[in-house]
N, C-alpha and C positions, 0 to 999 in steps of 0.2 A: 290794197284789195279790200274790197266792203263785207262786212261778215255775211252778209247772204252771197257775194262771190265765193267765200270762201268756205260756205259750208257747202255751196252746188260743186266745187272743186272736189272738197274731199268725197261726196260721195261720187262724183264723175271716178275720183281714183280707186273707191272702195269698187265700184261695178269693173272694172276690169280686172279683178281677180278672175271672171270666169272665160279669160277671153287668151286661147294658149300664145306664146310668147312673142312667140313671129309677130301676131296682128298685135297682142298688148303693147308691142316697143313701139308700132306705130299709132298708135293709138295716145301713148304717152307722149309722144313729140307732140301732139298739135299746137300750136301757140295755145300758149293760157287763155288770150283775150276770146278762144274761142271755145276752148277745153267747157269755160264757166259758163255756157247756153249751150251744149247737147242736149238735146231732151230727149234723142232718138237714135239708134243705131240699128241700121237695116243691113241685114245679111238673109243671104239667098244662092245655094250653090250653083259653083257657074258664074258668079257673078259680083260686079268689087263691089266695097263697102260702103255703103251711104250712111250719111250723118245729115242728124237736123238739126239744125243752127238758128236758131231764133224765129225755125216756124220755114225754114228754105231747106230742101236739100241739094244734099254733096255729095259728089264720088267724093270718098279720101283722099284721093289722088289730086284734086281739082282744089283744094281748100288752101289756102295763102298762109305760105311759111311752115306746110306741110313738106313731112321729107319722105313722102311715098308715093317715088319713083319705080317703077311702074304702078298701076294700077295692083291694088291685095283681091285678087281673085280666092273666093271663098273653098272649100273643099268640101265636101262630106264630112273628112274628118274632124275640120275644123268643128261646123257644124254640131256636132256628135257629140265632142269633148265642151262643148258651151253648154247644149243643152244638158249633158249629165250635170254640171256644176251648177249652172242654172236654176235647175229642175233639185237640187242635191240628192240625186240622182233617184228621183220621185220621180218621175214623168207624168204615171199615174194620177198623181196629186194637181197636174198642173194642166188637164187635157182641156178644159173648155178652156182656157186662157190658145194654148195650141192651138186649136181649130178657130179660133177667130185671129190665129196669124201673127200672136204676139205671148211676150213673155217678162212681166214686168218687174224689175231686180230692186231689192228692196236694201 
């Protein structure tokens, strides 16, 4: 692995701290080859979890050597529990990022 794979990895693995268990374990499986170009994870309640992969998205579901059988349909709660972790539990601090529909984990 090349040290820019490997520093995009650790942080792909730092940014799932905020993501509760269920989705993190799948989130953790993806092939490495792909884990090291996310550049994007879209969640939206009601509905499963998209990744962007070098500029394409994904259901999670759909991604090759992925082991998430069925579709991760998002919750409210799930939802909830990311943005308090997210946010460190600032919301407040983070609303113009919110209303233009994103939330950028640093």
């Amino acid at each position: 692995m090349f040290a820019t794979e490997l520093k995009q990895d650790k942080a792909y693995s730092s940014t799932l701290r905020i993501f509760p268990e269920r989705l993190r374990i799948k989130l953790e499986a993806l092939p490495e080859s792909h884990r090291i170009h996310v550049n994007e994870i879209r969640l939206r309640v009601g509905s499963p979890v998209m990744v962007c992969i070098k500029g394409e998205y994904q259901y999670l579901c759909d991604i090759p050597g992925s082991v998430t059988e069925p579709s991760y349909i998002i919750t409210q709660q799930d939802l909830r529990y990311i943005l308090e972790l997210a946010t460190g539990n600032s919301v407040f601090m983070h609303q113009e990022d919110i209303k233009k529909g994103f939330i950028t984990i640093r």
